[in-house]
PAZAVO-594795 format. One record per residue (C-alpha): x, y, z; chain; residue in three letters. Coordinates in nm, 2 decimals, m for minus. Example, Ala and Ser with C-alpha at 12.3 -4.5 7.8 and 13.67 -1.06 7.14 Angstrom:
# PAZAVO-594795
((1.23,m0.45,0.78),'A','ALA')
((1.37,m0.11,0.71),'A','SER')
# end
This chain:
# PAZAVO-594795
((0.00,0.00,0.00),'A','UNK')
((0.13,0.34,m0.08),'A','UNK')
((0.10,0.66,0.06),'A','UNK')
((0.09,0.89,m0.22),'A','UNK')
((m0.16,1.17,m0.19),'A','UNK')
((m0.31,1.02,m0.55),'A','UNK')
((m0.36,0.65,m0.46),'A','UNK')
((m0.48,0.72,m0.10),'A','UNK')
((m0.88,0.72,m0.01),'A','UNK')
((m1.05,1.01,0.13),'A','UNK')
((m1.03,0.91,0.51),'A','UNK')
((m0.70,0.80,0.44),'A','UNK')
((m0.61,1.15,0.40),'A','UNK')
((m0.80,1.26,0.71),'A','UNK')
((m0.55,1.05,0.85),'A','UNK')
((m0.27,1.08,0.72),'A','UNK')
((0.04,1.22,0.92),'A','UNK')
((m0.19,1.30,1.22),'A','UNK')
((m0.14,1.17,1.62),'A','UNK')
((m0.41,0.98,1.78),'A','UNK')
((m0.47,0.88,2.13),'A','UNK')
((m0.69,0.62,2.21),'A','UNK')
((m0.79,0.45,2.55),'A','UNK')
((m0.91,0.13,2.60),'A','UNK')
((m0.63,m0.02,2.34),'A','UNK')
((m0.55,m0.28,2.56),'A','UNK')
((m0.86,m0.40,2.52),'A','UNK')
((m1.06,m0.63,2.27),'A','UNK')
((m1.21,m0.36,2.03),'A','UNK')
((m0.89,m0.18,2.12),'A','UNK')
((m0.67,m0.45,1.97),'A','UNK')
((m0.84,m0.42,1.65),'A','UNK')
((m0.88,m0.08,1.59),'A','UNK')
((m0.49,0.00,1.65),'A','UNK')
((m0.40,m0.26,1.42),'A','UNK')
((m0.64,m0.09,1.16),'A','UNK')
((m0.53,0.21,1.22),'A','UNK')
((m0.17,0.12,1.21),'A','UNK')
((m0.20,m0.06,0.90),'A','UNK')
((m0.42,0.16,0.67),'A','UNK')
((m0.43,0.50,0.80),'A','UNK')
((m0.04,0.63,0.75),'A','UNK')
((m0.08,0.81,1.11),'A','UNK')
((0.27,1.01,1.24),'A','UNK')
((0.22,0.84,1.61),'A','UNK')
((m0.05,0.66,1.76),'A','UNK')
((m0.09,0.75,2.18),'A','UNK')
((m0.17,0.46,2.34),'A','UNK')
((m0.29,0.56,2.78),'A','UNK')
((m0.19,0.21,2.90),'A','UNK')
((m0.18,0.15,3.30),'A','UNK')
((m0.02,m0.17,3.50),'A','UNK')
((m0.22,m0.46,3.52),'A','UNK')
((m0.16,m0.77,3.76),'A','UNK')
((0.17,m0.68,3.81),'A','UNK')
((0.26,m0.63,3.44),'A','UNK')
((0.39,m0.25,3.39),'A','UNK')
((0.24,m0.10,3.12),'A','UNK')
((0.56,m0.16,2.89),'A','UNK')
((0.53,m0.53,2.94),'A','UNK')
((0.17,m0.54,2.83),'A','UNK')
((0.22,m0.38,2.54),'A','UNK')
((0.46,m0.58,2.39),'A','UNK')
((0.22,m0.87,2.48),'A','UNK')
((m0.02,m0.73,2.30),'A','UNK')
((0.17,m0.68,1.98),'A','UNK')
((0.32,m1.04,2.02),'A','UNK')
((m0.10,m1.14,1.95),'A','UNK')
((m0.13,m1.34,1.62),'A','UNK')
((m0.37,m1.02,1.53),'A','UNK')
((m0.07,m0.80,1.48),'A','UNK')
((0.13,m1.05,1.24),'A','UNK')
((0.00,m0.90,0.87),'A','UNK')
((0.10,m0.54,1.00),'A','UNK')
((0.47,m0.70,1.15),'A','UNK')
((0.47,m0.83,0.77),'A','UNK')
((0.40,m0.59,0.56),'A','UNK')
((0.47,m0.28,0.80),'A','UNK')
((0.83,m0.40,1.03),'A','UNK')
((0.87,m0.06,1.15),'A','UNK')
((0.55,0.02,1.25),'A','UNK')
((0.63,m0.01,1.59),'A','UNK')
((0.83,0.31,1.53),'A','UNK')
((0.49,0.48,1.56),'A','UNK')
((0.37,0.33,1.87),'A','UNK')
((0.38,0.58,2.19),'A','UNK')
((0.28,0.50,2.55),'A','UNK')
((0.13,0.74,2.79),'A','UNK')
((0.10,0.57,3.11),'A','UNK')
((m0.26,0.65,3.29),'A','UNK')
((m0.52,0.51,3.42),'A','UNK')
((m0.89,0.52,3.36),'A','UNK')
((m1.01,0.49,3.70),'A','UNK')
((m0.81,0.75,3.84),'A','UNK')
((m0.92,1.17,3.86),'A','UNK')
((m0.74,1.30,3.52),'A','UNK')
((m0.78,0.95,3.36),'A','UNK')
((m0.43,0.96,3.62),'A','UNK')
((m0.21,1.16,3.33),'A','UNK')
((0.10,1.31,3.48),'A','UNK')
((0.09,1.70,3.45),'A','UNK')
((0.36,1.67,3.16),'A','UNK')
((0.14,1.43,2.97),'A','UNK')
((m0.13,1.62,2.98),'A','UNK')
((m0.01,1.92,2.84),'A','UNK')
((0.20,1.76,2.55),'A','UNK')
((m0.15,1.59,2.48),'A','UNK')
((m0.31,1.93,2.45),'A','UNK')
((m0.03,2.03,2.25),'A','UNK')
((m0.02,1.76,1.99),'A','UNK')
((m0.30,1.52,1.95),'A','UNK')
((m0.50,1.59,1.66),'A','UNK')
((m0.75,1.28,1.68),'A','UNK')
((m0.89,1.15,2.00),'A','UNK')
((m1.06,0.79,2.06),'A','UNK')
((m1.20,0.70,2.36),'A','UNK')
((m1.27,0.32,2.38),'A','UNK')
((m1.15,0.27,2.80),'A','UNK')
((m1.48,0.12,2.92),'A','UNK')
((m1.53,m0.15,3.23),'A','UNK')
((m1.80,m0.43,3.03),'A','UNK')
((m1.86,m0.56,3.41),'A','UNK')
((m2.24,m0.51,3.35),'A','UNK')
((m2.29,m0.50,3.71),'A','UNK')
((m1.99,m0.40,3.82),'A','UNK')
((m1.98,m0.17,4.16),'A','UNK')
((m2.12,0.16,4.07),'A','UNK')
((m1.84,0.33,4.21),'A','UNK')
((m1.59,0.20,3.97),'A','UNK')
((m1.79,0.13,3.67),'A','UNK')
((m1.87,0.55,3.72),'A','UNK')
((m1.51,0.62,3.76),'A','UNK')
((m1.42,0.44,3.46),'A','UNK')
((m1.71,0.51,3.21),'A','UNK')
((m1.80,0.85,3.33),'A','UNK')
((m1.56,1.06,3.52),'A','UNK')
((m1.30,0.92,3.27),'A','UNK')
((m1.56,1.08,2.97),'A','UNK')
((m1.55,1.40,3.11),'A','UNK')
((m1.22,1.46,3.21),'A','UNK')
((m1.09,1.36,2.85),'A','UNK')
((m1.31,1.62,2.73),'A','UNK')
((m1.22,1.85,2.95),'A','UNK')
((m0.84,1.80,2.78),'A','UNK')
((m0.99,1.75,2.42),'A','UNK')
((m1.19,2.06,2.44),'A','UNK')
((m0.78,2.24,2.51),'A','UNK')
((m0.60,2.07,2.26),'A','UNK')
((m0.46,2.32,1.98),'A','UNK')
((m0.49,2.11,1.66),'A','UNK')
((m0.86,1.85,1.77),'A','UNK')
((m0.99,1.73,1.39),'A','UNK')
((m1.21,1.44,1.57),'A','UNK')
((m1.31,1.33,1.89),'A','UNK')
((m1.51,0.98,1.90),'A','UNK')
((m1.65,0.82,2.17),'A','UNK')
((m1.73,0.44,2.16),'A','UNK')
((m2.05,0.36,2.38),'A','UNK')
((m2.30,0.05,2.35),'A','UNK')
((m2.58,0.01,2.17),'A','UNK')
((m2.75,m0.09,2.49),'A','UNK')
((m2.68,0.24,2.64),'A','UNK')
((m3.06,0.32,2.64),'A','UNK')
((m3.21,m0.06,2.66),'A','UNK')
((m3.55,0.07,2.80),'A','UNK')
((m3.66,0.20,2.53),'A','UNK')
((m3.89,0.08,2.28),'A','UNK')
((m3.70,0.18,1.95),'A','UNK')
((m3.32,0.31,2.02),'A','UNK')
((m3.30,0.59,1.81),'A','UNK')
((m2.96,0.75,1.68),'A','UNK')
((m3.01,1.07,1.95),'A','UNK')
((m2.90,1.11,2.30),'A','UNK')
((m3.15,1.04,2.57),'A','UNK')
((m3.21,1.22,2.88),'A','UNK')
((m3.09,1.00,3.19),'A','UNK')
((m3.30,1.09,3.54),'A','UNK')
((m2.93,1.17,3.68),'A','UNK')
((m2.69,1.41,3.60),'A','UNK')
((m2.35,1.31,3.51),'A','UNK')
((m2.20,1.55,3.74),'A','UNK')
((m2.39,1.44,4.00),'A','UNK')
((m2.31,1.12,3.99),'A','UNK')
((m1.96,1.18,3.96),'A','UNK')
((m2.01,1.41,4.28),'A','UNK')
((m2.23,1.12,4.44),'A','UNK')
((m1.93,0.81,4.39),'A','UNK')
((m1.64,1.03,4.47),'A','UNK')
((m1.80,1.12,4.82),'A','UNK')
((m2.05,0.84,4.96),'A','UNK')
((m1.83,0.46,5.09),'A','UNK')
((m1.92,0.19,4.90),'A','UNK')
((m2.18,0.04,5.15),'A','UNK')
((m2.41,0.33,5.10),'A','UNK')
((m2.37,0.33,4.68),'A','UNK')
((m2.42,m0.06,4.68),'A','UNK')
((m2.75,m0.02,4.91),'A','UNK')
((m2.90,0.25,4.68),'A','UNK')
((m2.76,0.10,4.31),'A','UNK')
((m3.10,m0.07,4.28),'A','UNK')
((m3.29,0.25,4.29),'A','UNK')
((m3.10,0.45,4.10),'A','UNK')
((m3.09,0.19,3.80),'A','UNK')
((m3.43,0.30,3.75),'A','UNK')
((m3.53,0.11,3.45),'A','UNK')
((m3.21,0.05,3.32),'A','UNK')
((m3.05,m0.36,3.36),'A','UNK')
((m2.72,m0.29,3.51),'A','UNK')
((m2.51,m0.02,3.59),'A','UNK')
((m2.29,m0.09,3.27),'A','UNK')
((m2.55,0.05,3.07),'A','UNK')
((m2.64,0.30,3.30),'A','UNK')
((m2.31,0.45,3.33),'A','UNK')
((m2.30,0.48,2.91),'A','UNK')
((m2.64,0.65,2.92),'A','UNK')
((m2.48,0.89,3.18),'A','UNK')
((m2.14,0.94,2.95),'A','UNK')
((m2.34,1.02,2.66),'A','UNK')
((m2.48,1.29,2.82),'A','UNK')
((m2.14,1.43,2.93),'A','UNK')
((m2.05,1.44,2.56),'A','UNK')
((m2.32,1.61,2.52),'A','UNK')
((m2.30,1.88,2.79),'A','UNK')
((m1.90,1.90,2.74),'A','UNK')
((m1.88,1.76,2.38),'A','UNK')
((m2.07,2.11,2.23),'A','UNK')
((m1.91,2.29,1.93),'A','UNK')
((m1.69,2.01,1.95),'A','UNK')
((m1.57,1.78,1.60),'A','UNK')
((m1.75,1.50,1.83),'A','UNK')
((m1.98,1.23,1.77),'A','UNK')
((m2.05,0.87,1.96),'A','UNK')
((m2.05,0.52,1.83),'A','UNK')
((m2.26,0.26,1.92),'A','UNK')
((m2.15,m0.09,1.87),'A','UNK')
((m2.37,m0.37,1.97),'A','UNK')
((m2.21,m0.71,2.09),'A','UNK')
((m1.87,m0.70,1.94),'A','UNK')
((m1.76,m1.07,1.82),'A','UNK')
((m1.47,m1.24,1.66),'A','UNK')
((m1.33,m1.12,1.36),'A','UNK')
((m1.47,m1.19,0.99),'A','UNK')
((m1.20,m1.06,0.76),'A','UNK')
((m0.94,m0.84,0.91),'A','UNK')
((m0.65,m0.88,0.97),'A','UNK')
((m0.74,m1.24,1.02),'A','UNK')
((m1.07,m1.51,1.03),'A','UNK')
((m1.23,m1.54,1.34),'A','UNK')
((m1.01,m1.38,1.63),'A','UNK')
((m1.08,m1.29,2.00),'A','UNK')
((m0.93,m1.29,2.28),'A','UNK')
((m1.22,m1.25,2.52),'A','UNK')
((m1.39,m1.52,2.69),'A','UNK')
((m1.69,m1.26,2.81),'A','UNK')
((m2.01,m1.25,2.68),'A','UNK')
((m2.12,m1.41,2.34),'A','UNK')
((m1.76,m1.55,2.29),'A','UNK')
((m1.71,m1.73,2.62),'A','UNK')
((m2.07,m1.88,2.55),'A','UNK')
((m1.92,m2.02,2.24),'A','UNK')
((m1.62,m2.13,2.42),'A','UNK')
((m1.82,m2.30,2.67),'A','UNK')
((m2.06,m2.48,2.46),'A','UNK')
((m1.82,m2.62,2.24),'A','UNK')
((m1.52,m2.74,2.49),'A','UNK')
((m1.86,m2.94,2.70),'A','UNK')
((m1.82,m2.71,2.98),'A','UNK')
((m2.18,m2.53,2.93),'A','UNK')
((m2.46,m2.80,2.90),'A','UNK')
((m2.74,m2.51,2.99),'A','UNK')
((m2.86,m2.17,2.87),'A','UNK')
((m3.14,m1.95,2.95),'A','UNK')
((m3.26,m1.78,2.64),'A','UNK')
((m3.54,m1.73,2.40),'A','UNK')
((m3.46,m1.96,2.06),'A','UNK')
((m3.66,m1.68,1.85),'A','UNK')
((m3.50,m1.35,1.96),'A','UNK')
((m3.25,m1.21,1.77),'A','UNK')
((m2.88,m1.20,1.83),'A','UNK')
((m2.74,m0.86,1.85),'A','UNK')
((m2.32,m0.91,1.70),'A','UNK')
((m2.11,m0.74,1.51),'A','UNK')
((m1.75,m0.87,1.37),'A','UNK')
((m1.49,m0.67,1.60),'A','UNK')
((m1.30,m0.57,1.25),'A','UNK')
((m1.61,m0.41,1.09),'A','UNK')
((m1.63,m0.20,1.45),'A','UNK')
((m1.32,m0.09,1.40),'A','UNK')
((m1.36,0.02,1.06),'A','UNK')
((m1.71,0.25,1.21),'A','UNK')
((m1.48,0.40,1.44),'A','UNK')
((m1.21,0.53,1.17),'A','UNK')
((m1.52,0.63,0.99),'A','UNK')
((m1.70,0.80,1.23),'A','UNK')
((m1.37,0.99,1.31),'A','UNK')
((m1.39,1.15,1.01),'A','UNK')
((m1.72,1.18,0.97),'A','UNK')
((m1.70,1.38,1.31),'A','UNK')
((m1.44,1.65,1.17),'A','UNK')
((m1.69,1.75,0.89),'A','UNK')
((m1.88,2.11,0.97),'A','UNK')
((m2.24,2.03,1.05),'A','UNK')
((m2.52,2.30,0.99),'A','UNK')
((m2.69,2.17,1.31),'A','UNK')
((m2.49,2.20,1.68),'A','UNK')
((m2.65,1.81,1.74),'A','UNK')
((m2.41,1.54,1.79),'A','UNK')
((m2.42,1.25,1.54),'A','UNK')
((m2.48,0.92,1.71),'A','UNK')
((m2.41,0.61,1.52),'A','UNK')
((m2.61,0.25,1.61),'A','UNK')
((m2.42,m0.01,1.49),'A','UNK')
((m2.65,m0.30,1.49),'A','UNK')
((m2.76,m0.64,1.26),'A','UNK')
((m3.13,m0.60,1.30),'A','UNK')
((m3.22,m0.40,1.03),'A','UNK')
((m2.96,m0.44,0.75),'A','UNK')
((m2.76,m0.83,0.83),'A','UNK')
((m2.96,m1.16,0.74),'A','UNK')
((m3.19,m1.28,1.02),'A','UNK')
((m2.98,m1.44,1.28),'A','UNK')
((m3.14,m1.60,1.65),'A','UNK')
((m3.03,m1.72,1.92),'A','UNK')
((m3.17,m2.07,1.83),'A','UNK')
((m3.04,m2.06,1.49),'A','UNK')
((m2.68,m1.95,1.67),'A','UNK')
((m2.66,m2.21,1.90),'A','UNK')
((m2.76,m2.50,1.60),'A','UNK')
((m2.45,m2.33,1.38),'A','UNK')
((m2.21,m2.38,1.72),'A','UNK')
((m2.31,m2.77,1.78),'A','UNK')
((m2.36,m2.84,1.39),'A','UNK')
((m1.97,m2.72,1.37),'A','UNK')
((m1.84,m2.90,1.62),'A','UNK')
((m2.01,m3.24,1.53),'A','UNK')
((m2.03,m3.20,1.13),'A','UNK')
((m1.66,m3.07,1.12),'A','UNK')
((m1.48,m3.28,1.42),'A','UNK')
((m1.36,m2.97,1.53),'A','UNK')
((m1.28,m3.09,1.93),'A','UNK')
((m1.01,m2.96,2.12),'A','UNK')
((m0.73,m3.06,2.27),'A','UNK')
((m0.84,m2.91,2.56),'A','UNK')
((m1.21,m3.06,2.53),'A','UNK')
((m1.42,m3.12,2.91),'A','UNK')
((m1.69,m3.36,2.80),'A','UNK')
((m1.96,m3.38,2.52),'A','UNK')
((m2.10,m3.09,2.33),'A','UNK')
((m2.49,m3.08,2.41),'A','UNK')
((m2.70,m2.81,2.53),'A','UNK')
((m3.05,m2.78,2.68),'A','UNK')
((m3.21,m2.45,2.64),'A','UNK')
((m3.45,m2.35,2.93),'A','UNK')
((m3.78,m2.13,2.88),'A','UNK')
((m3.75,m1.99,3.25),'A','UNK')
((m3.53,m1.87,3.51),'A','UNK')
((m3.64,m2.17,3.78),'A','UNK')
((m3.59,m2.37,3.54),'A','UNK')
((m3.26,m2.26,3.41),'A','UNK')
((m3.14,m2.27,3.80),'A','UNK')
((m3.26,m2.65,3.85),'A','UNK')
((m3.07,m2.76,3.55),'A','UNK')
((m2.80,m2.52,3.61),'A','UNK')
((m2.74,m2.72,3.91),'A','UNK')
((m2.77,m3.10,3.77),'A','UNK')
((m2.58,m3.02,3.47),'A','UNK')
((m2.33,m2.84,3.65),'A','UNK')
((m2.31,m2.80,4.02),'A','UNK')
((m2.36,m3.15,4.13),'A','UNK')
((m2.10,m3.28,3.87),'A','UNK')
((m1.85,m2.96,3.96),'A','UNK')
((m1.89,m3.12,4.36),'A','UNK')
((m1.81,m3.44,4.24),'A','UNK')
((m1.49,m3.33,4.08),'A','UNK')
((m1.40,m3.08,4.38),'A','UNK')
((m1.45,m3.39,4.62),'A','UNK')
((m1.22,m3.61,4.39),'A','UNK')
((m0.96,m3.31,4.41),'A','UNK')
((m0.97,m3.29,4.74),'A','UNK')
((m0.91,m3.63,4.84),'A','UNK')
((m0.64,m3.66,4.63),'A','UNK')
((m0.48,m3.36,4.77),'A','UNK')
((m0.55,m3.09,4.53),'A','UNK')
((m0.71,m2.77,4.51),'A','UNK')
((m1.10,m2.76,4.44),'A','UNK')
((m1.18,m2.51,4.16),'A','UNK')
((m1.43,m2.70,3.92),'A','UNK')
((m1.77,m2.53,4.14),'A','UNK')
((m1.58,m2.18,4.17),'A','UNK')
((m1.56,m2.20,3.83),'A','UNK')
((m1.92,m2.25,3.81),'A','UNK')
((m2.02,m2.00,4.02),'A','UNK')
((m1.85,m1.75,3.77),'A','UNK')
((m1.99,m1.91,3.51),'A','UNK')
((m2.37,m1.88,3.66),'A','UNK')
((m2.32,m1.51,3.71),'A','UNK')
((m2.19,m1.44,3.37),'A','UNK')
((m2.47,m1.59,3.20),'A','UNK')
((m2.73,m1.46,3.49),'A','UNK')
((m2.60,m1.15,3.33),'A','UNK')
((m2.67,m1.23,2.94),'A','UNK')
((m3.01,m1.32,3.01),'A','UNK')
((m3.16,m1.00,2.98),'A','UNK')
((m2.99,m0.97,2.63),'A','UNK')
((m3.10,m1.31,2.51),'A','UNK')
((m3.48,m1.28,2.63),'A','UNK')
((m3.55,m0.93,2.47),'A','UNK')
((m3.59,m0.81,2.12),'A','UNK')
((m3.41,m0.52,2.09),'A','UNK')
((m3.56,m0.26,1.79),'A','UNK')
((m3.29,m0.01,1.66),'A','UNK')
((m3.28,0.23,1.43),'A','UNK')
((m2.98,0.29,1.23),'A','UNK')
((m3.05,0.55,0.94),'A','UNK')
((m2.74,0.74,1.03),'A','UNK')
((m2.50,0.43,1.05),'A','UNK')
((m2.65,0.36,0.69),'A','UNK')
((m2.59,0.76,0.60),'A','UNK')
((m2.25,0.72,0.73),'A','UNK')
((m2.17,0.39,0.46),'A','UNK')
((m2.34,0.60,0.19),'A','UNK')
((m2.13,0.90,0.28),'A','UNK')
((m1.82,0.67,0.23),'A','UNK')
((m1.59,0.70,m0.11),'A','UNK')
((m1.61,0.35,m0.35),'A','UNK')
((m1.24,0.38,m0.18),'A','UNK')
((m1.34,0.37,0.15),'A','UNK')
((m1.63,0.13,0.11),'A','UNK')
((m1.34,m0.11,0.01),'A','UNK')
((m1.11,m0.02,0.26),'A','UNK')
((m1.36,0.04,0.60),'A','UNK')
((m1.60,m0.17,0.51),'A','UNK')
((m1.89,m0.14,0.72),'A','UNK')
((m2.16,m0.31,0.53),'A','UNK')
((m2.30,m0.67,0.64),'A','UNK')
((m2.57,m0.73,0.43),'A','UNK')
((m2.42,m1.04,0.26),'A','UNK')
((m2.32,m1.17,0.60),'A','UNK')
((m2.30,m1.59,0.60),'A','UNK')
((m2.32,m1.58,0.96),'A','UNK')
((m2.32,m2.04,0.91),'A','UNK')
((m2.01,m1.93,0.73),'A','UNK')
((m1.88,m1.67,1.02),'A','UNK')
((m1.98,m1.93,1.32),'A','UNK')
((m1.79,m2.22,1.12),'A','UNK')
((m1.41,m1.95,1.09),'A','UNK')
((m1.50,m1.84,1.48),'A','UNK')
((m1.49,m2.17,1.57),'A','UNK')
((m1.16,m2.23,1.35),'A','UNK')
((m1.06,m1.93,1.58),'A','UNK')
((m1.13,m2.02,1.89),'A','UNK')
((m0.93,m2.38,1.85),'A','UNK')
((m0.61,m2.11,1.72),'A','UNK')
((m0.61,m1.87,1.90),'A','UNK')
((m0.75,m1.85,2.24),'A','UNK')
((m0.74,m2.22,2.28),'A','UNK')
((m0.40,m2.23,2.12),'A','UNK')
((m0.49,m2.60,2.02),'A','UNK')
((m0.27,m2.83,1.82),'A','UNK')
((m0.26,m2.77,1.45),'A','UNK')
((m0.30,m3.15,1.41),'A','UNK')
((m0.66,m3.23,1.42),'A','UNK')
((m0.65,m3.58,1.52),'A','UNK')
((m0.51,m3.51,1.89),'A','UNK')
((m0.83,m3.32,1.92),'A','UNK')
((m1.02,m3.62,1.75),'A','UNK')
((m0.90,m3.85,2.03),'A','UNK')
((m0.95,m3.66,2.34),'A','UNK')
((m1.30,m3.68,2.22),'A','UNK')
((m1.32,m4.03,2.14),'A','UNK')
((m1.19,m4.10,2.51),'A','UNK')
((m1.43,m3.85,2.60),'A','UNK')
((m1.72,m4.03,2.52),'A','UNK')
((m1.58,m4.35,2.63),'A','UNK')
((m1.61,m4.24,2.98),'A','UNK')
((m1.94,m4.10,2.83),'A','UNK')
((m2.11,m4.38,2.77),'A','UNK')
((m1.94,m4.58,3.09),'A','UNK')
((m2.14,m4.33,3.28),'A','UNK')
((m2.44,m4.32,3.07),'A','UNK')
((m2.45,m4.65,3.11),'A','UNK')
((m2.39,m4.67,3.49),'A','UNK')
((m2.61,m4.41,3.56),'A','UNK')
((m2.92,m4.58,3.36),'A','UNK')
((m2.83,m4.93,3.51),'A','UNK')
((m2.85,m4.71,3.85),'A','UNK')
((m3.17,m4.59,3.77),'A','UNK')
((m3.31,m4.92,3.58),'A','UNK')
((m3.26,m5.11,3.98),'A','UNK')
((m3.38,m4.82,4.17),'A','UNK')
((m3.67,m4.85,3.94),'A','UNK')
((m3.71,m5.23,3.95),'A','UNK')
((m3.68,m5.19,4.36),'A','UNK')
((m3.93,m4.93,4.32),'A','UNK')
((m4.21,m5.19,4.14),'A','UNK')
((m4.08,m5.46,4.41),'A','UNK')
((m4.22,m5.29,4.67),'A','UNK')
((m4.53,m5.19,4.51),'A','UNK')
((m4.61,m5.48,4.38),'A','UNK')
((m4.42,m5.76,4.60),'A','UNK')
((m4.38,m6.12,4.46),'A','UNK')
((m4.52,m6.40,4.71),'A','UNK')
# end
């Protein structure tokens, strides 16, 4: 790819030869959108606010994070592109997204675009921190932004779930019952105990305080974001790849991902979900892609002082995909295509319950009863028991999904499709954003092709896979078949007393 002026596309330009800083890099979107931006955009520097992490300093994790199979095209075709890669140590969490008083101003000085990704996806985190992190962190950055010299764009990446109580989500910014300030006033002065014992009532109608505290930021772009080249992104779920830079990577185990993980290694036998509603996902690289788009959408003069708002969602323009038809694609794969792991628990099979009693009885035969049989086996043999702590985090993770996968979200998304019609033949090429001809049998089959590759990190030999399973359900059917021979003499010791032979 060259970077002469006549060859390059329209946002390429916008681009080209500018510093960005972006938060949240470290993170899953994150990942993706650096490596985009790294190895289409010809940017001077990017500014990466990177903080330490279980003992890791914020050096250390970076260079993990480039060592990720996602980064080896750019490594390829772009050796030096580390070149361009600056750290600003900070933190998110801390007053002043914790930027040292030098930082700060050299960001004022020479940023030119600004992405702000940082977000805590604990959707019912402690309100406390989920605040400091999505809010405070909003307004202090554009607090800076709103000083820097030589801003061209200023994008902030929220959820499409910001507003879930509503019976269309449009493409606007909702009023929120509180006050950004005012909750960043309330968590910086009341202790913990008091904000836990009043979270419930200020949720209102909203799920969790995840998607109450990106209701909240939106409005603090909106209060500080004014006469400001701003606008705010919506992704929905954010999946594995499709295309770029390569099929079907993650390196999440949240959400719709570990789900997948789960079903397929034999580790998740039950979920609680309605077959019929549709799955809200989007491929992380075509994210990425409405994020460098929206960017320069954002530094375009608008006639009106409203911030655009962008809803990236499948509903209304992707081929019908539901949580039924999802879950079919992740067994079919695994049984039609042999694709077990080397790391695989037991056999793939799922039971899908229509309520949440139900869901909690078979939660516990499918999976607490055998997870005390294994931690009872560890123990006696002298090791630690983990398999029903496992469990536990398993139980609250999905506790949490349920709300996404019993309610049929209704967006509209006339700007998203305004944005992809604004694009150049170029950039339509380059950024592509539209999913129309999505295969999603197709994108299940390469996510699972991903999962085995790269989080996984199975063997590229597919029979080692191929006989862990086939001892698998050995000891499958040894226990089916003891636990129906079980069950056949309780039964016949059942009918002997009922009806005794003289």
């Amino acid at each position: 790819m060259t970077s002469g002026d006549e060859s390059i596309s329209e946002i390429q330009q916008f681009f080209k030869g500018t510093n960005v800083f972006i938060t949240g890099a470290t993170g899953f979107i994150g990942h993706v959108l650096v490596e985009k931006i790294l190895r289409s955009c010809f940017v001077n520097k990017v500014y990466l606010l990177v903080r330490s992490k279980k003992n890791k300093d914020p050096q250390t994790r970076l260079r993990e994070m480039f060592s990720s199979p996602l980064f080896t095209r750019l490594w390829e075709e772009q050796p030096d592109f580390i070149e361009k890669v600056l750290l600003i140590t900070g933190d998110c969490v801390e007053p002043n997204l914790g930027l040292s008083a030098a930082d700060e101003e050299f960001m004022v000085a020479n940023m030119d675009i600004v992405i702000h990704c940082a977000a805590t996806i604990n959707l019912n985190g402690p309100l406390k921190h989920t605040s400091f992190i999505n809010v405070r962190s909003t307004k202090d950055l554009l607090l800076i932004a709103r000083r820097m010299h030589r801003l061209k764009s200023f994008v902030y990446v929220s959820t499409a779930f910001s507003n879930p109580n509503q019976p269309i989500i449009e493409e606007i910014i909702y009023d929120c019952h509180i006050q950004g300030d005012a909750l960043i006033n309330m968590v910086e002065n009341m202790s913990d105990s008091v904000l836990n014992s009043i979270t419930p009532e200020l949720l209102g109608t909203w799920p969790n305080t995840y998607t109450l505290s990106k209701c909240v930021a939106e409005n603090i772009v909106k209060q500080y974001g004014q006469n400001m080249p701003i606008c705010i992104t919506r992704p929905c779920i954010v999946t594995f790849t499709d295309k770029e830079p390569i099929t079907g990577w993650a390196n999440t185990m949240k959400s719709v991902p570990g789900l997948c993980i789960g079903l397929g290694l034999g580790a998740i036998h039950v979920v609680y979900l309605d077959p019929k509603i549709r799955v809200v996902l989007i491929p992380a690289d075509n994210v990425s892609n409405m994020i460098i788009t929206a960017a320069h959408h954002a530094s375009k003069t608008r006639s009106k002082p409203i911030i655009p708002v962008f809803n990236f969602v499948p509903n209304n323009s992707a081929p019908l995909l539901t949580y039924g038809q999802g879950l079919k694609y992740i067994m079919d794969n695994m049984s039609k295509n042999q694709l077990y792991s080397d790391k695989q628990l037991w056999k793939p099979n799922v039971v899908v319950a229509r309520s949440k009693v139900s869901f909690s009885i078979l939660f516990f035969i499918y999976h607490y009863l055998p997870a005390y049989f294994i931690d009872c086996c560890l123990w006696i043999t002298g090791n630690k028991m983990r398999a029903t702590k496992i469990y536990k985090k398993v139980k609250v993770m999905m506790n949490e999904m349920i709300y996404f996968s019993t309610t049929d979200f209704n967006f509209d998304d006339r700007h998203l499709k305004a944005l992809i019609s604004s694009q150049s033949d170029q950039d339509k090429q380059l950024f592509n954003l539209d999913i129309t001809n999505m295969r999603w049998d197709k994108y299940f089959l390469n996510s699972s092709y991903g999962i085995k590759k790269y989080i996984l990190k199975d063997s590229e030999d597919p029979t080692v896979g191929q006989k862990r399973y086939q001892k698998i359900m050995v000891a499958y059917y040894m226990l089916s078949a003891i636990i129906y021979g079980c069950l056949l003499y309780l039964s016949y010791l059942l009918l002997k007393m009922v009806f005794p032979i003289n």
